[in-house]
C-alpha angles and dihedrals in degrees: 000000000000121000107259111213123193116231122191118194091212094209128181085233102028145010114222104202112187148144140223151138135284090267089060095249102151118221122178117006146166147179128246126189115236106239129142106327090246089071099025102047088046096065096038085055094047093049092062102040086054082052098037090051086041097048114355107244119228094208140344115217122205125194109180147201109252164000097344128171104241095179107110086196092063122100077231106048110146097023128129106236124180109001130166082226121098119244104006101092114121089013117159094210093153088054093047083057102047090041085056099036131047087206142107107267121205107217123197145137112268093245088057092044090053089045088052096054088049091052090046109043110351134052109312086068122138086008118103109193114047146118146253115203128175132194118191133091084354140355115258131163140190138153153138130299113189092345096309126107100251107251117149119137095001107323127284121301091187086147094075098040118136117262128179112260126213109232092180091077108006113048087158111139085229119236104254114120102214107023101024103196096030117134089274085043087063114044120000118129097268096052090050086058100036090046091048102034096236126132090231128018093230084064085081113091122240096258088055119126090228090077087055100047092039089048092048086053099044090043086047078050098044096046084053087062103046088049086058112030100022090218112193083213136032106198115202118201136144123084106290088060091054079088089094080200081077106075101053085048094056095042094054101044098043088056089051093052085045092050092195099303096131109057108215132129084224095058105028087044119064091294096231098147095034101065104029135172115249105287080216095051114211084345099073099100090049102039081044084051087056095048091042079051084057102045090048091047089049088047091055088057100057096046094051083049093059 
């Protein structure tokens, strides 16, 4: 009988609870909405102690919204630190779930942890050095450099990196509450619909401007990116990028902005295969919880071998 691992995709609007096997089959799930921590980490809790008396878990994996503090020397590792959302600053959500669970816990920004579910199963597969990025209700981005989640300082917060903004035709302040015209200022989800004054950014029609100006600032991101990390892949999930326009338009502007300084057929040609849509499709940050489960669960092993 395989090993079964919990995964939770820590989100800033849901949180997707599941569990599954080593191959990243996914059994029994369910959705949480993401509310105080004193409402939201009780049911997630309670979901897998129903599982784990049923059928014992391995490992849980957590890949969590963020900042988050991944240093496991720090007085705060596991903590949530500076988030937009109320009410989770300073949030020990790595420590709820140890209290609760006598398991290896797998512990990873959700960006990683969607990163690590592409790598593993989806399209970032056979490939080393990539990146995750998600555009929705904010910008986030993780990935792998030389086969390893990118940490570092903290972990990558691509998604509020500075972009040039073009004041001839967007002279919107941007949404985001500590940085305003940052990359996830300037088109997230939210800022689409706030610049634009729709309830959801996929009510604008495809001959909108909006497509234009939110292509010309992911491709400025992107060739950022490329110029530091040198990915051999750039992986676009979350719902903005559901607008399949989206990706020619990317391709296209993000080779302009390059003008032919990296000299590479995936990047001089269409681009096809360069900028690509989730091989998981929206499954990438559970189906990542589960392999970060794994991993933990692995890791355990060998420690315990030494």
């Amino acid at each position: 009988m395989q090993d079964l691992f919990g995964g939770i995709e820590a989100g800033g609007t849901k949180f997707i609870c599941a569990v599954g096997d080593a191959t990243g089959k996914i059994g029994k799930k369910t959705v949480i909405p993401t509310a105080a921590p004193a409402e939201t980490m009780p049911q997630v809790i309670e979901f897998f102690q129903s599982v784990h008396r049923a059928t014992p878990l391995a490992a849980i994996g957590l890949a969590s919204f963020g900042p988050v503090d991944l240093d496991a020397t720090s007085a705060h590792y596991g903590y949530v630190t500076t988030p937009p959302k109320p009410g989770w600053a300073n949030f020990n959500i790595l420590g709820a779930m140890r209290k609760a669970f006598d398991l290896p816990i797998g512990f990873d920004t959700d960006v990683n942890g969607a990163a690590m579910g592409e790598y593993r199963w989806g399209a970032a597969r056979g490939l080393d050095t990539f990146i995750y990025v998600t555009v929705g209700t904010g910008i986030g981005a993780g990935g792998m450099v030389s086969g390893k989640l990118m940490h570092g300082l903290i972990h990558p917060e691509m998604g509020h990196m500075f972009v040039p903004q073009d004041q001839s035709r967007d002279k919107f302040a941007g949404v985001c509450p500590f940085h305003g015209n940052c990359l996830e200022g300037l088109a997230s989800g939210p800022s689409i619909e706030k610049r634009w004054g729709v309830g959801k950014a996929t009510e604008l029609p495809a001959e909108h401007p909006a497509w234009d100006l939110e292509a010309q600032y992911l491709a400025l991101a992107f060739a950022n990116c490329v110029l530091v990390l040198s990915p051999q892949q750039i992986i676009l999930g979350g719902g903005v990028s559901k607008n399949q326009q989206l990706y020619p338009k990317i391709r296209e502007k993000m080779r302009a902005i390059l003008n032919g300084y990296i000299k590479h057929a995936s990047i001089l040609n269409n681009g096809d295969d360069y900028i690509v849509a989730p091989g998981l499709g929206e499954q990438s940050g559970i189906c990542g919880a589960l392999a970060l489960a794994e991993q933990s669960q692995r890791e355990a092993k060998l420690s315990r071998a030494r």
